[in-house]
Structures are given as structure tokens and as C-alpha cells.
PDB file of the backbone (N, CA, C, O) and the ligand in Angstrom, with CONECT records:
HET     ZN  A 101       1
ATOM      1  N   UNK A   1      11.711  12.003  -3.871  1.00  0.00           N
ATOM      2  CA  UNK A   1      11.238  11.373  -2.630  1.00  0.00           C
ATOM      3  C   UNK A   1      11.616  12.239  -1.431  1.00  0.00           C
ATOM      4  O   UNK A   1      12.787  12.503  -1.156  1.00  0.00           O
ATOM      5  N   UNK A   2      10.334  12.761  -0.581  1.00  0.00           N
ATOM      6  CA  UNK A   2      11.046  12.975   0.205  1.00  0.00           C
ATOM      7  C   UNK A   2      11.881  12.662   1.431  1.00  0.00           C
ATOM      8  O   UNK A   2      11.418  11.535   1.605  1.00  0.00           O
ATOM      9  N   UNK A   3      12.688  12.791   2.334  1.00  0.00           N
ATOM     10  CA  UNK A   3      13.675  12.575   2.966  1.00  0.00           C
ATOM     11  C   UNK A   3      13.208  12.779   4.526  1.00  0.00           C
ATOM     12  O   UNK A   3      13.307  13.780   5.235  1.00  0.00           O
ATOM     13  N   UNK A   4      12.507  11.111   4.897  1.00  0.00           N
ATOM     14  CA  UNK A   4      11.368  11.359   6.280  1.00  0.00           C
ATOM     15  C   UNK A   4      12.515  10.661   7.375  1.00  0.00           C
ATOM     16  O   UNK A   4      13.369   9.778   7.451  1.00  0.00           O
ATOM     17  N   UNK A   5      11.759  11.906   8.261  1.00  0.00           N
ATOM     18  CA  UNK A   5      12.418  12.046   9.682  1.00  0.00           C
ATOM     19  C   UNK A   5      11.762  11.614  10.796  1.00  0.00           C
ATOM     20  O   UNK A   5      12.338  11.209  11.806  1.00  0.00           O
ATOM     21  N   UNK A   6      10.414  11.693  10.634  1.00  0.00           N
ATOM     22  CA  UNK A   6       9.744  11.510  11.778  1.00  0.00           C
ATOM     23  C   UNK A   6       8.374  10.516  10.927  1.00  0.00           C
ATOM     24  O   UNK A   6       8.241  10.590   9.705  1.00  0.00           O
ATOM     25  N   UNK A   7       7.565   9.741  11.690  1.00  0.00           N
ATOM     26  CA  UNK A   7       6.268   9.319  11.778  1.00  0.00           C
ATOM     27  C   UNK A   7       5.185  10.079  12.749  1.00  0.00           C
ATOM     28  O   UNK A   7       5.476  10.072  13.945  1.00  0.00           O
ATOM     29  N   UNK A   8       4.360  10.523  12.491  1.00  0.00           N
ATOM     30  CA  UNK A   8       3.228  10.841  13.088  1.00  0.00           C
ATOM     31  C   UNK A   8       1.992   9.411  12.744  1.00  0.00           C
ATOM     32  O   UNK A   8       1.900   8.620  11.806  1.00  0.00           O
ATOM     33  N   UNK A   9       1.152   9.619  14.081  1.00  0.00           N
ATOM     34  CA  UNK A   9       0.108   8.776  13.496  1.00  0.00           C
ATOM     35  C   UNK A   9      -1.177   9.446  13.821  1.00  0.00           C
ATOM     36  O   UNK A   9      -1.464  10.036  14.862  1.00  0.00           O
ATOM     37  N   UNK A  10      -2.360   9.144  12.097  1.00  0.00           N
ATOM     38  CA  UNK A  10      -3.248  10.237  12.117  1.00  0.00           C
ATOM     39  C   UNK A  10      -3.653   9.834  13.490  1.00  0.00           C
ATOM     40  O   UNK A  10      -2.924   9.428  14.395  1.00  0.00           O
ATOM     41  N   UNK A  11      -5.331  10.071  13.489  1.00  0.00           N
ATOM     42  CA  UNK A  11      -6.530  10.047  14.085  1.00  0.00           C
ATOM     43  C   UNK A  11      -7.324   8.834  13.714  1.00  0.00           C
ATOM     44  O   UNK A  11      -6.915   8.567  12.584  1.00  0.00           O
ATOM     45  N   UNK A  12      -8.335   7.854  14.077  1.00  0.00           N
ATOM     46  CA  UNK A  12      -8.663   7.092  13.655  1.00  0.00           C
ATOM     47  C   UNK A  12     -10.490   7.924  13.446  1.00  0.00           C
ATOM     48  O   UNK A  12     -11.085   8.746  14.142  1.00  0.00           O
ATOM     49  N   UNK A  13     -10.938   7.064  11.922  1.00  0.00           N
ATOM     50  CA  UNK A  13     -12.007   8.030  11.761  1.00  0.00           C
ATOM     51  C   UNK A  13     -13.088   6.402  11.479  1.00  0.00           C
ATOM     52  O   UNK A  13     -12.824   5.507  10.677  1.00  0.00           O
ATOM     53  N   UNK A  14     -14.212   6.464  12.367  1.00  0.00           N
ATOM     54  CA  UNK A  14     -14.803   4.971  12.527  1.00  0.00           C
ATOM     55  C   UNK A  14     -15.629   5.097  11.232  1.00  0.00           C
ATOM     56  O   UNK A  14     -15.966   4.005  10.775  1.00  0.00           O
ATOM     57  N   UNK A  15     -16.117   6.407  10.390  1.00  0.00           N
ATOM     58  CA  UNK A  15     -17.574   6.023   8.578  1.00  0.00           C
ATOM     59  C   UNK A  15     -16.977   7.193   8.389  1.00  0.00           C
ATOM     60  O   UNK A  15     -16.829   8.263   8.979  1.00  0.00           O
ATOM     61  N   UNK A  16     -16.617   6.574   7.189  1.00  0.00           N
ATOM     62  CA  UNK A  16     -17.084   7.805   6.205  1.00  0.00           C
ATOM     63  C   UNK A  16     -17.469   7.925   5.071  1.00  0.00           C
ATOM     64  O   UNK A  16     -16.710   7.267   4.359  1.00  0.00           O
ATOM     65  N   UNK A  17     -18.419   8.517   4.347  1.00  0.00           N
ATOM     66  CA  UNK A  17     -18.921   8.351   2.847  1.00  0.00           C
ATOM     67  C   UNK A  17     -18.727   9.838   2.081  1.00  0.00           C
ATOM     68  O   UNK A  17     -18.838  10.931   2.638  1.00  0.00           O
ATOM     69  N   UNK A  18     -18.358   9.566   0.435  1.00  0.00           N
ATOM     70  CA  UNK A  18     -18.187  10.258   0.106  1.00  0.00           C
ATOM     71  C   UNK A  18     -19.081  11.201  -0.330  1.00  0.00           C
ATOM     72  O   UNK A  18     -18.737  11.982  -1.218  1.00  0.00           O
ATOM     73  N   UNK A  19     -20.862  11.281   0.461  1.00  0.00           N
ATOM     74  CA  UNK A  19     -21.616  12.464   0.254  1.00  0.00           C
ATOM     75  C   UNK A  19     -21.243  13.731   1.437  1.00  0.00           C
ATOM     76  O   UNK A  19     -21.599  14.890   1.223  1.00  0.00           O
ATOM     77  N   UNK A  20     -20.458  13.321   2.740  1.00  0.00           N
ATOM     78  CA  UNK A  20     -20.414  13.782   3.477  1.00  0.00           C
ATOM     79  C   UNK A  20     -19.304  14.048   4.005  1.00  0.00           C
ATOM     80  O   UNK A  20     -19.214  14.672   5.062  1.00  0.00           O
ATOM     81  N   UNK A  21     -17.886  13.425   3.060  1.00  0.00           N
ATOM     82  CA  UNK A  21     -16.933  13.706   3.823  1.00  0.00           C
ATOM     83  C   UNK A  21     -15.876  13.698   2.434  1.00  0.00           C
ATOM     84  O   UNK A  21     -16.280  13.063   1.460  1.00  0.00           O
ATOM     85  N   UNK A  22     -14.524  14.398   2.337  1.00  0.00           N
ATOM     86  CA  UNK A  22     -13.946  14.419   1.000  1.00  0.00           C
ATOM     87  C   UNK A  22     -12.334  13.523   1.177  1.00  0.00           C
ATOM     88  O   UNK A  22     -11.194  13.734   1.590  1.00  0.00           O
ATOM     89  N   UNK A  23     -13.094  12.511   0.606  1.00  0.00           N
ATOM     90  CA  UNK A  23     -11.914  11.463   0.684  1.00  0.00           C
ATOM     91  C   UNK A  23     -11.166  11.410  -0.346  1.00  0.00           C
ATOM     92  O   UNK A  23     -11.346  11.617  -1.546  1.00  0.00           O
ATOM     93  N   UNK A  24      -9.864  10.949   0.604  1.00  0.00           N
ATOM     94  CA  UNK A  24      -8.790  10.773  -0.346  1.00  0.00           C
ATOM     95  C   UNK A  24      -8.268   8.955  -0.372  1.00  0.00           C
ATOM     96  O   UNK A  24      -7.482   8.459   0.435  1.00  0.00           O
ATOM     97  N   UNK A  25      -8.732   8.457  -1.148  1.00  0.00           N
ATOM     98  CA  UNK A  25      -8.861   6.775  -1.193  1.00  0.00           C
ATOM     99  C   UNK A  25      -7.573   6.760  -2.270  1.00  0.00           C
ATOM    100  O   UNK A  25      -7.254   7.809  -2.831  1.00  0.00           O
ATOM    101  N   UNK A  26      -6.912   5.611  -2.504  1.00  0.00           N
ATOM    102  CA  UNK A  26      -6.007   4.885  -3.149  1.00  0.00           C
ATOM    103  C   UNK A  26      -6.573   4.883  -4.715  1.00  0.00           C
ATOM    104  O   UNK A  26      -7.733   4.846  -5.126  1.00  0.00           O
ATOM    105  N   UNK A  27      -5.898   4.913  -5.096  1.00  0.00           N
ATOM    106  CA  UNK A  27      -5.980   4.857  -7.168  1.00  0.00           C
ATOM    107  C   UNK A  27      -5.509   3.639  -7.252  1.00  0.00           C
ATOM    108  O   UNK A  27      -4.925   2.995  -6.380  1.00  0.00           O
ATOM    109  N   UNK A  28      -5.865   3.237  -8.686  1.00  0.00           N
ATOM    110  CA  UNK A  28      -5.921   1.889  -9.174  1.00  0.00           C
ATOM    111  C   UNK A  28      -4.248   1.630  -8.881  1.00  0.00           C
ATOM    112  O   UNK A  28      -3.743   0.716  -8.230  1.00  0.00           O
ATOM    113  N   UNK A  29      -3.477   2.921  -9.695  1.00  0.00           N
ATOM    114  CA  UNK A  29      -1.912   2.598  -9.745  1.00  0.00           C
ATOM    115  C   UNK A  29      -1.285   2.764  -9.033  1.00  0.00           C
ATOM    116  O   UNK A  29      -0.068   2.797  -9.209  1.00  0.00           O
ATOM    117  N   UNK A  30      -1.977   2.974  -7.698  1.00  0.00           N
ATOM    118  CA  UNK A  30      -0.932   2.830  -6.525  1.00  0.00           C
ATOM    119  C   UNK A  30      -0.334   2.089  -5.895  1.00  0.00           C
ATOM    120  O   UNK A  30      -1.016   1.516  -5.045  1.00  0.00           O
ATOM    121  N   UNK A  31       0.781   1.804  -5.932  1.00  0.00           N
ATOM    122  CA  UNK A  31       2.020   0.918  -5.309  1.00  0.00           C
ATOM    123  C   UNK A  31       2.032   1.005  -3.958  1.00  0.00           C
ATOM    124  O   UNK A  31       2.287   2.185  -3.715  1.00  0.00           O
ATOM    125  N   UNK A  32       1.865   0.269  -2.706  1.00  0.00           N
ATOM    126  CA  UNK A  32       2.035   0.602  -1.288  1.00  0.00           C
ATOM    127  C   UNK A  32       0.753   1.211  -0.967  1.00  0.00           C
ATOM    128  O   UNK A  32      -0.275   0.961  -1.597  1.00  0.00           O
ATOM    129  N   UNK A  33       0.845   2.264   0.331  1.00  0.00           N
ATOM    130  CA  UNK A  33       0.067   2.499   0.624  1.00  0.00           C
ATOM    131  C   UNK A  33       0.316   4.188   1.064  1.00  0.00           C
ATOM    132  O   UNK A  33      -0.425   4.791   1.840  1.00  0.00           O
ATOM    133  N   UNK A  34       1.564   4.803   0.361  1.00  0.00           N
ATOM    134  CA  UNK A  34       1.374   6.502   0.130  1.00  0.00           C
ATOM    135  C   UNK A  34       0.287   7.037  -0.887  1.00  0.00           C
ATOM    136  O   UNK A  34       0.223   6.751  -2.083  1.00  0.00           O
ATOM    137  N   UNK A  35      -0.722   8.039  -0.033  1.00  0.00           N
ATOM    138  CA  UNK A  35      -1.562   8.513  -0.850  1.00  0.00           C
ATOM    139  C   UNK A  35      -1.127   9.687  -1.606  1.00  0.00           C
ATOM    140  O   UNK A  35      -1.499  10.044  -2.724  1.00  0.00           O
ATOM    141  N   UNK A  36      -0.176  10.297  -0.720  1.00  0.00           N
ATOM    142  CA  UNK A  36       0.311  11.403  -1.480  1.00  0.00           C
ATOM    143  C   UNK A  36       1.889  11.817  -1.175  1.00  0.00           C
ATOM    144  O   UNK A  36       2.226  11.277  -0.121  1.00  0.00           O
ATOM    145  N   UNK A  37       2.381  12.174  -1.438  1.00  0.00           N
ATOM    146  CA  UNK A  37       4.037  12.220  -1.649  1.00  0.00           C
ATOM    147  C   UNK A  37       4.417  14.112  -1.729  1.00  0.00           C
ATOM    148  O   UNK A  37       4.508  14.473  -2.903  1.00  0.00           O
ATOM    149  N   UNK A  38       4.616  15.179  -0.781  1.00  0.00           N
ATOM    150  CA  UNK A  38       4.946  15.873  -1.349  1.00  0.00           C
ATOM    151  C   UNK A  38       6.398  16.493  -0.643  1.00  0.00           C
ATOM    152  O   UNK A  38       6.916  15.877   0.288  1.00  0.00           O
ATOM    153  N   UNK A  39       6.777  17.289  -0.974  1.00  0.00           N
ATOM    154  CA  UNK A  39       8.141  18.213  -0.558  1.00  0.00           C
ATOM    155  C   UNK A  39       8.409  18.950   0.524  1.00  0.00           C
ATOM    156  O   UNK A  39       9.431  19.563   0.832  1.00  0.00           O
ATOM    157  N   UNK A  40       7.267  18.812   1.128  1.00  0.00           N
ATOM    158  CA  UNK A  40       7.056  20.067   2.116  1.00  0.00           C
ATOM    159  C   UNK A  40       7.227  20.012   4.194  1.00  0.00           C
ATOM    160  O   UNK A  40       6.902  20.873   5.012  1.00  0.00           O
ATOM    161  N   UNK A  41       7.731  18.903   4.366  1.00  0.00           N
ATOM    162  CA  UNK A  41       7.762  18.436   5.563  1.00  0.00           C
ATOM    163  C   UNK A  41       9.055  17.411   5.496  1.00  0.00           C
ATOM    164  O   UNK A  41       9.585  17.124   4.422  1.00  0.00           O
ATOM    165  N   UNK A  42       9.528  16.861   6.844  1.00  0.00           N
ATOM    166  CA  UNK A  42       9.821  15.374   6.732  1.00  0.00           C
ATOM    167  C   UNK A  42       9.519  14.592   7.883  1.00  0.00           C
ATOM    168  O   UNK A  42      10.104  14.332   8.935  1.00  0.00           O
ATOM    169  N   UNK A  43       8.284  14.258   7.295  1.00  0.00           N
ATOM    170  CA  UNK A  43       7.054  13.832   8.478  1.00  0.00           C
ATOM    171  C   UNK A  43       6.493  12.714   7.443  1.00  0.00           C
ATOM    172  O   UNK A  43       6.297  12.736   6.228  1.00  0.00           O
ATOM    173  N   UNK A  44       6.304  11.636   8.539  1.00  0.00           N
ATOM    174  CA  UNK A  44       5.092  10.652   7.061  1.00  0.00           C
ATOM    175  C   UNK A  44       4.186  10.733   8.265  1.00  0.00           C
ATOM    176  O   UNK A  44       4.494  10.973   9.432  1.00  0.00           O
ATOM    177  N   UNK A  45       3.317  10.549   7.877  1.00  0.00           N
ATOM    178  CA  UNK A  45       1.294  10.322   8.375  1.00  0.00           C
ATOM    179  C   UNK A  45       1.459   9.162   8.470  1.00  0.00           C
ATOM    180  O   UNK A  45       2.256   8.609   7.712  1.00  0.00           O
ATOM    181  N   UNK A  46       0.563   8.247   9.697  1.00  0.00           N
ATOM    182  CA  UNK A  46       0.973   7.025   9.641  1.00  0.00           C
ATOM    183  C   UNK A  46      -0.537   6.513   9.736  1.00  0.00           C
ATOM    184  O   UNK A  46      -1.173   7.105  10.608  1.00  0.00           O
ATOM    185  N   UNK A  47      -1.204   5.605   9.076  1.00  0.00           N
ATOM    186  CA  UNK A  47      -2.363   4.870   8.994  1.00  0.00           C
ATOM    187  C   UNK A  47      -3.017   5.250  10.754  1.00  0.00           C
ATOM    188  O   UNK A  47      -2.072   5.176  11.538  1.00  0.00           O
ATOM    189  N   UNK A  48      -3.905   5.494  11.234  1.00  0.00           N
ATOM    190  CA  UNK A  48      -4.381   5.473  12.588  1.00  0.00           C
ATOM    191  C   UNK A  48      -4.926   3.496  13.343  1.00  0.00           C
ATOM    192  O   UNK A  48      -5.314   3.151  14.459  1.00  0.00           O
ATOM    193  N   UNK A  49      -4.736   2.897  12.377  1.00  0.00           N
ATOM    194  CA  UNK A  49      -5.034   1.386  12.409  1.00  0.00           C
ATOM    195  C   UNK A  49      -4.056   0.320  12.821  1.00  0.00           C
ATOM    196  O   UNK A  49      -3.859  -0.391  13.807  1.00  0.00           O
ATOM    197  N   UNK A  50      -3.296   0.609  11.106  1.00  0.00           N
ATOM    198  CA  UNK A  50      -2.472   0.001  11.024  1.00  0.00           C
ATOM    199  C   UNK A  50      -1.276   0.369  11.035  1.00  0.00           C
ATOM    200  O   UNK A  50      -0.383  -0.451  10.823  1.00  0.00           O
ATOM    201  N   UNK A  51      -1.005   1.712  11.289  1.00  0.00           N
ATOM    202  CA  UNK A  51       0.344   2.137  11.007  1.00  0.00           C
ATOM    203  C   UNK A  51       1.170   2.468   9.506  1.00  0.00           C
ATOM    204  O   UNK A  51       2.355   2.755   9.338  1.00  0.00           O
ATOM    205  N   UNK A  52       0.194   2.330   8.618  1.00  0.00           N
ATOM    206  CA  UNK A  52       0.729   1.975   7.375  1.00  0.00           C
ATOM    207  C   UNK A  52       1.313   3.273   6.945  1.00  0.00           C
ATOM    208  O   UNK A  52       0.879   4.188   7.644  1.00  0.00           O
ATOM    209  N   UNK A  53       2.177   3.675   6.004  1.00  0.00           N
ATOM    210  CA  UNK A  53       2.625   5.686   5.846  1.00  0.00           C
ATOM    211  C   UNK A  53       1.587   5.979   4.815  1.00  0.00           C
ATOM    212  O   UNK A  53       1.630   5.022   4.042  1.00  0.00           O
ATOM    213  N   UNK A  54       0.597   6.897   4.380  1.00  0.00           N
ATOM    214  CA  UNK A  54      -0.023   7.055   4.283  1.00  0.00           C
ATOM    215  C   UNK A  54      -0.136   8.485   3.526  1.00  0.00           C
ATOM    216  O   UNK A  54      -1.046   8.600   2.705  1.00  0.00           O
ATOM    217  N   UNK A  55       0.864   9.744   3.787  1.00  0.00           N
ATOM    218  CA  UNK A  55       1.313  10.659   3.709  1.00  0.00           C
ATOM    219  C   UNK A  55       2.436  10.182   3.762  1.00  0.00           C
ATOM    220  O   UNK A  55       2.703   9.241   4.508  1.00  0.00           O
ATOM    221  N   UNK A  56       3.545  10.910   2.751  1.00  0.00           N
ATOM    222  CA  UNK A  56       4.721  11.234   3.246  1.00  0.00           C
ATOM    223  C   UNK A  56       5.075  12.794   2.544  1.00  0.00           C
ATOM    224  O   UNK A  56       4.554  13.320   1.560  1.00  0.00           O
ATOM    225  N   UNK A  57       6.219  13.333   3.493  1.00  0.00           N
ATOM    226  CA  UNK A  57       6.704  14.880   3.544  1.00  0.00           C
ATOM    227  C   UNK A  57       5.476  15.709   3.366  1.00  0.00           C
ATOM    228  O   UNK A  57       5.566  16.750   2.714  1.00  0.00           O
ATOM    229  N   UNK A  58       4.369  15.353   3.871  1.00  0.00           N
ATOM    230  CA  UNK A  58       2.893  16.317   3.561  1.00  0.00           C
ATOM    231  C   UNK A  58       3.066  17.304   4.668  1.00  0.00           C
ATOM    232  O   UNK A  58       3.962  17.044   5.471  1.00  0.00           O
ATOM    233  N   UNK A  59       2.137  18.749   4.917  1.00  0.00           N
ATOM    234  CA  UNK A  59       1.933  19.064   5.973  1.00  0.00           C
ATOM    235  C   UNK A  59      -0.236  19.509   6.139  1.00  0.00           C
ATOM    236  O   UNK A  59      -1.054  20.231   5.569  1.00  0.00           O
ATOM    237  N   UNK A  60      -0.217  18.802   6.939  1.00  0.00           N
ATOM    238  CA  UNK A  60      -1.155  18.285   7.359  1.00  0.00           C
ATOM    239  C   UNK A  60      -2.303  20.263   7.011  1.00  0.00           C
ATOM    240  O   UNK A  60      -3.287  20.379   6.281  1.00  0.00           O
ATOM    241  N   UNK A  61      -1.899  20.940   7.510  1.00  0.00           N
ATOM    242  CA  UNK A  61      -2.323  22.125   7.401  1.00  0.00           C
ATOM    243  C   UNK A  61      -2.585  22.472   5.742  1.00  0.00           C
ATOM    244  O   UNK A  61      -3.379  23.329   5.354  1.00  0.00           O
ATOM    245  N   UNK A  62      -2.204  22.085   5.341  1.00  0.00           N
ATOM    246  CA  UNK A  62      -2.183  22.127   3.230  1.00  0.00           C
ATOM    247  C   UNK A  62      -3.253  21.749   2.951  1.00  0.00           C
ATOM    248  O   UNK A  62      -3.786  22.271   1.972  1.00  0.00           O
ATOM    249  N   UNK A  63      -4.077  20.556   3.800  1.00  0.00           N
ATOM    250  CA  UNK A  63      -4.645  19.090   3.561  1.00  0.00           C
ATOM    251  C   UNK A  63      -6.166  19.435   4.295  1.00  0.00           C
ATOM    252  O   UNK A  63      -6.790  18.518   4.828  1.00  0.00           O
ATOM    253  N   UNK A  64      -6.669  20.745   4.275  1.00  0.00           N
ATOM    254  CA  UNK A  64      -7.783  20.346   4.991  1.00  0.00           C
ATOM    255  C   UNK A  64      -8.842  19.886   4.661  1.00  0.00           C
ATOM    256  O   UNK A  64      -9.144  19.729   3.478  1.00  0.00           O
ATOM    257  N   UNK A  65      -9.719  19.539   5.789  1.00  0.00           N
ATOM    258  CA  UNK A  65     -10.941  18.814   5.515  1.00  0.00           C
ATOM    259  C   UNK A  65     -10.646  17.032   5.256  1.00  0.00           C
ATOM    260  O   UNK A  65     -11.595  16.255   5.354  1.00  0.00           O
ATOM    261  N   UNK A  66      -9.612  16.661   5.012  1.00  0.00           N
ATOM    262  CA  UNK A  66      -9.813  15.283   3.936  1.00  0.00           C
ATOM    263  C   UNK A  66      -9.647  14.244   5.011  1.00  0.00           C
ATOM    264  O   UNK A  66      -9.168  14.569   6.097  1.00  0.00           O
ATOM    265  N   UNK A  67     -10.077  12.825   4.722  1.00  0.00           N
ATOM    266  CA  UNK A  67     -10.375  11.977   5.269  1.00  0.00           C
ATOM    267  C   UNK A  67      -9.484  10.696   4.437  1.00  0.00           C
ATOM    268  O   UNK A  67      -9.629  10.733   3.215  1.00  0.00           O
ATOM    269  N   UNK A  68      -8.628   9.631   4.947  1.00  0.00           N
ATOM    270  CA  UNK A  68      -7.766   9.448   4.175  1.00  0.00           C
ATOM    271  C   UNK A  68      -8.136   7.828   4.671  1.00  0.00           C
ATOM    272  O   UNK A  68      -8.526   7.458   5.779  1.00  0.00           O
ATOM    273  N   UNK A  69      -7.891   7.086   3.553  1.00  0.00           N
ATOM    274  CA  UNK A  69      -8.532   5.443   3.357  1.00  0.00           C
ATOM    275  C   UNK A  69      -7.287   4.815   2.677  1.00  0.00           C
ATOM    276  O   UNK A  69      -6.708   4.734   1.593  1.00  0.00           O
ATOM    277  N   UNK A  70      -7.209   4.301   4.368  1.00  0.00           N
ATOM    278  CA  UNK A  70      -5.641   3.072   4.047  1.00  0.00           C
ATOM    279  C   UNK A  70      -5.905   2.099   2.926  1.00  0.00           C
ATOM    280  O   UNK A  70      -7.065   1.731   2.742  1.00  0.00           O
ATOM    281  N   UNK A  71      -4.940   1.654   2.169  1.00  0.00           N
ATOM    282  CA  UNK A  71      -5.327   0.416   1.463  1.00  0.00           C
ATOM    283  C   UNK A  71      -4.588  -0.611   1.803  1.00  0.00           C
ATOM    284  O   UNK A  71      -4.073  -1.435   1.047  1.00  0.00           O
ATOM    285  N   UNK A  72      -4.525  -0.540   3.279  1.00  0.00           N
ATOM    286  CA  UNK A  72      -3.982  -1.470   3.401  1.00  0.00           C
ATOM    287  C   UNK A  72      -4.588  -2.672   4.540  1.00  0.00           C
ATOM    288  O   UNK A  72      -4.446  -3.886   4.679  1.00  0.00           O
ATOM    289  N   UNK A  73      -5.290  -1.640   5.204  1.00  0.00           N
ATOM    290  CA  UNK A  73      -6.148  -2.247   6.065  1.00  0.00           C
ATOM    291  C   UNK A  73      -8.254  -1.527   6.218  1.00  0.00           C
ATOM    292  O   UNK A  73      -9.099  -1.783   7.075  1.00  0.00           O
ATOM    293  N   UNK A  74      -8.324  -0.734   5.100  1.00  0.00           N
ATOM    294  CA  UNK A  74      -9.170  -0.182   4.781  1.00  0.00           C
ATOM    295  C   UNK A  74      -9.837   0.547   5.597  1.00  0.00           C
ATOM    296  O   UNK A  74     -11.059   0.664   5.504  1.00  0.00           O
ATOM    297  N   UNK A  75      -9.140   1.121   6.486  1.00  0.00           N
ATOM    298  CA  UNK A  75      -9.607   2.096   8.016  1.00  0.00           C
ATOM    299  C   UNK A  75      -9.202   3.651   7.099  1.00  0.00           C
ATOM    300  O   UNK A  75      -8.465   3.873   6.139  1.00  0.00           O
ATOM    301  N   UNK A  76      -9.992   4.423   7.854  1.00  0.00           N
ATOM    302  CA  UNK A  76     -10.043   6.130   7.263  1.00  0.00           C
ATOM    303  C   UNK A  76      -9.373   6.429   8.857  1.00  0.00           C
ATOM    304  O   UNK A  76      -9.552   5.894   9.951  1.00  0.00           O
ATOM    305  N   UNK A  77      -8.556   7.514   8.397  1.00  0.00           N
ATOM    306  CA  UNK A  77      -7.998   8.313   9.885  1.00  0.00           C
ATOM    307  C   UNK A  77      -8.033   9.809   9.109  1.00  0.00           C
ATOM    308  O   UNK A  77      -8.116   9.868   7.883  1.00  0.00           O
ATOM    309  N   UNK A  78      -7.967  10.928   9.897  1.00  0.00           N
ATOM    310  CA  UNK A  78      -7.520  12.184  10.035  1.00  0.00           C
ATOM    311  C   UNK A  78      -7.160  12.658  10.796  1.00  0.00           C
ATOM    312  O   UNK A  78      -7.191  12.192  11.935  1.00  0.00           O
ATOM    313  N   UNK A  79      -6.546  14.057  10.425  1.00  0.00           N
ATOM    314  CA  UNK A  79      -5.680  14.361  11.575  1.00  0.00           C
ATOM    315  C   UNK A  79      -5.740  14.957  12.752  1.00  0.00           C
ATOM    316  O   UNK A  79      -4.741  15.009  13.469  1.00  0.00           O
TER     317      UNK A  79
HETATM  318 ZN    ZN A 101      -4.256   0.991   7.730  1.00  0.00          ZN2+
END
């Protein structure tokens, strides 16, 4: 896990579909509402809606292009 220091909050993104944009949506077995978990920061991404963490220890520059779908309040933000 990584060891978060700070919250950022994305961008709020009003449509997006997956012919036109490359989303990163929630899996069946996901617990909460981290889409991805990695080592490399200690920063969490924070829902642009709801606030929800969304990212944690990601760095946003790793991550391009993607469009990211809270499951918690079903809003897409980027960064
Ligand atoms: Zn949300």
C-alpha cells in the first residue's frame, strides 16, 4: 500500500464513451473505489465529484490519455 501524503482532485469530465475515449471503469472485484494502486507517488487522485480516492500513489504523467469512472458516484474526471 502505498503511503499517501497528499490528495489531489482530478478534473471533472461531463461524457464519455468507450469508442472515443479510453476508460478506466471499476472491475467486478473491486473493493472501494481505488482504480489503481501503484508505488510511484504519495498522492491519491481524488474523484472530481465526489471526492472519492480514485488513484492512489499513481503519477498522473504514467497515465495518459485515460478517463477514470468513479464507482462511487458514477462521474468520469481527468486530470
Ligand atoms: Zn465520484
Amino acid at each position: 500500500m502505498p503511503l499517501i501524503r497528499e490528495h489531489v482532485r482530478l478534473h471533472g469530465f461531463p461524457q464519455a464513451d468507450r469508442a472515443r475515449h479510453q476508460l478506466l471503469e471499476p472491475s467486478a472485484e473491486q473493493e472501494g473505489t481505488v482504480l489503481l494502486r501503484r508505488e510511484e507517488s504519495d498522492v491519491a487522485h481524488d474523484c472530481a465529484t465526489c471526492q472519492a480516492s480514485l488513484l492512489e500513489g499513481c503519477r498522473l504523467d504514467r497515465l495518459p490519455g485515460l478517463v477514470f469512472r468513479c464507482s462511487a458516484c458514477g462521474g468520469y474526471s481527468i486530470p
